[in-house]
C-alpha positions, 0 to 999 in steps of 0.5 A: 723148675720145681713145680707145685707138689703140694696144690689140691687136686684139679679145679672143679668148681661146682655148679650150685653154690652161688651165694655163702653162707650167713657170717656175722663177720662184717658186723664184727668189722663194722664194730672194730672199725668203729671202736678203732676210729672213735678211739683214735679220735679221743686219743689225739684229743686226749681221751682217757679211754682212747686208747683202750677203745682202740686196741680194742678196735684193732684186736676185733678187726684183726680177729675177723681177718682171721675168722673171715680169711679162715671162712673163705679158705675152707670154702675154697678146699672144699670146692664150693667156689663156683664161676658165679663166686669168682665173679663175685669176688673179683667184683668185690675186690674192685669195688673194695679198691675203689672205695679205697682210691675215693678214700685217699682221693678226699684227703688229697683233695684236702690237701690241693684245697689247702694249698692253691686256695687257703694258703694263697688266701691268707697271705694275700697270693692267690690264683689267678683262677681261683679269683676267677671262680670268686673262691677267695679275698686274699688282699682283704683277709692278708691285709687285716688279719694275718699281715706278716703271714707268707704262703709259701709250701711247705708251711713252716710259719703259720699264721698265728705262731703262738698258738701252732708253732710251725715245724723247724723243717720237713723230711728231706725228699731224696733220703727216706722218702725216695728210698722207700718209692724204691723199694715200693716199686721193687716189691711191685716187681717181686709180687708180680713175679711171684705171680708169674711163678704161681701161674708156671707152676714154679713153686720156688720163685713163687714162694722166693717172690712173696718172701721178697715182697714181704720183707720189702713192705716191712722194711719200708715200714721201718723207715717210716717209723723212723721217719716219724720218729726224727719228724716229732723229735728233731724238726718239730713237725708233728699233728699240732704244729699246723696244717703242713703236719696234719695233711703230712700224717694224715696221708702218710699214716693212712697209707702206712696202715694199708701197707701194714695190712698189706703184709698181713695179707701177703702173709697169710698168702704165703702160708696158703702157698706153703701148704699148696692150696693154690693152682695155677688156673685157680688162685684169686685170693693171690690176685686180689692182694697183688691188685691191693699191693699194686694200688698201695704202690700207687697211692704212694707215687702221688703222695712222694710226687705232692707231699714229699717233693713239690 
């Protein structure tokens, strides 16, 4: 068993040192948040500046990363994390995840809306109990206004074709989609041991772990570019042709971008590992991005269960 050589003398942590310093990098993210949103908003409704106002958005946020990350690194080997910062962190990051699952719980709850009730509504097939809480008229509405409308999920017939055509198919579940939930769950398996590794001191199946678990994530990325790629030029089935499609990319791209972030994080532990800034009673910024890595695992359960398969 090789052990961590290169790790920082024992953890003392200090007394004194409750609150950081001042930093002005949440307003920088705020600000790239926003130019990134915006811009994406003019670029799917063909803004002339949308584009630049979203790499712009990006190219700030990933420099707070690197301004931020940078910050708490050096407050970390210089011993300026104390019990109470460590708490503090490790609430923060719970309540970053939270956040986060109410994010993703939104757009699902977009998607079971569309369909148990405004699907069933249009083609006059609603449920039984969403009769009973007097959520919808489906006979009517079918009846009048979309009569050769069929609500059937995957929606590949919209009710009004000419103006949204449908897509021709949607991504087979058991190729890419079940594939890339393999090799999710398989990263899960190699960052947590990873961990184990950093805990042990065996600073080889730390660094082969993490390695594992990034190569992974870009894999599944890959995929997923190829999987959208064969979804707008083969089967149709882009944002404009319907709900289906933008329920589909909407879930699937936001996920995608956490799963980008995630590599970046995963990256930038890495490095840390190389150069043995973590030991085995004191590495929370590992921990952190295995919690972030494990909840991206489990978003994408739900969304092969409900997008992908049923």
């Amino acid at each position: 068993m090789e052990m961590i050589k290169q790790a920082p003398k024992k953890y003392n942590p200090v007394n004194y040192y409750f609150i950081a310093d001042p930093s002005y990098w949440p307003i920088m993210g705020s600000i790239g948040i926003f130019c990134t949103v915006f811009g994406l908003v003019q670029v799917l409704h063909g803004g002339v500046f949308g584009p630049y106002l979203m790499l712009i958005g990006v190219a700030v946020l990933l420099a707070t990363m690197f301004g931020w990350f940078g910050a708490v690194i050096n407050e970390s080997l210089k011993g300026l994390h104390s019990h109470q910062m460590d708490r503090t962190y490790r609430w923060g990051m719970f309540w970053f995840i939270v956040s986060e699952i109410a994010l993703f719980t939104v757009f699902f709850l977009a998607l079971f809306y569309t369909r148990i009730f405004t699907v069933p509504t249009l083609g006059g097939t609603s449920f039984e109990f969403a009769k009973a809480l007097m959520m919808t008229k489906g006979e009517s509405t079918h009846h009048y206004l979309w009569p050769q409308f069929q609500a059937i999920w995957p929606l590949l017939k919209n009710p009004s074709p000419t103006l949204f055509s449908g897509p021709e198919a949607v991504i087979y579940t058991w190729q890419i989609p079940a594939l890339n939930t393999l090799l999710l769950l398989s990263s899960a398996v190699t960052v947590t041991w990873a961990h184990w590794g950093l805990k042990n001191g065996n600073r080889k199946q730390l660094i082969i772990g993490l390695m594992l678990t990034i190569l992974l994530g870009c894999i599944f990325e890959g995929f997923q570019a190829h999987e959208y790629i064969e979804a707008y030029t083969e089967l149709n089935l882009t944002l404009a042709s319907g709900i289906y499609g933008t329920t589909f990319f909407t879930l699937t791209g936001l996920h995608a971008m956490h799963v980008s972030i995630g590599i970046i994080m995963l990256t930038i532990i890495l490095i840390r590992c190389l150069k043995g800034h973590f030991l085995p009673e004191h590495h929370f910024a590992f921990e952190a991005v295995s919690w972030y890595w494990h909840f991206v695992d489990v978003v994408w359960l739900f969304l092969f269960v409900f997008v992908y398969w049923f």
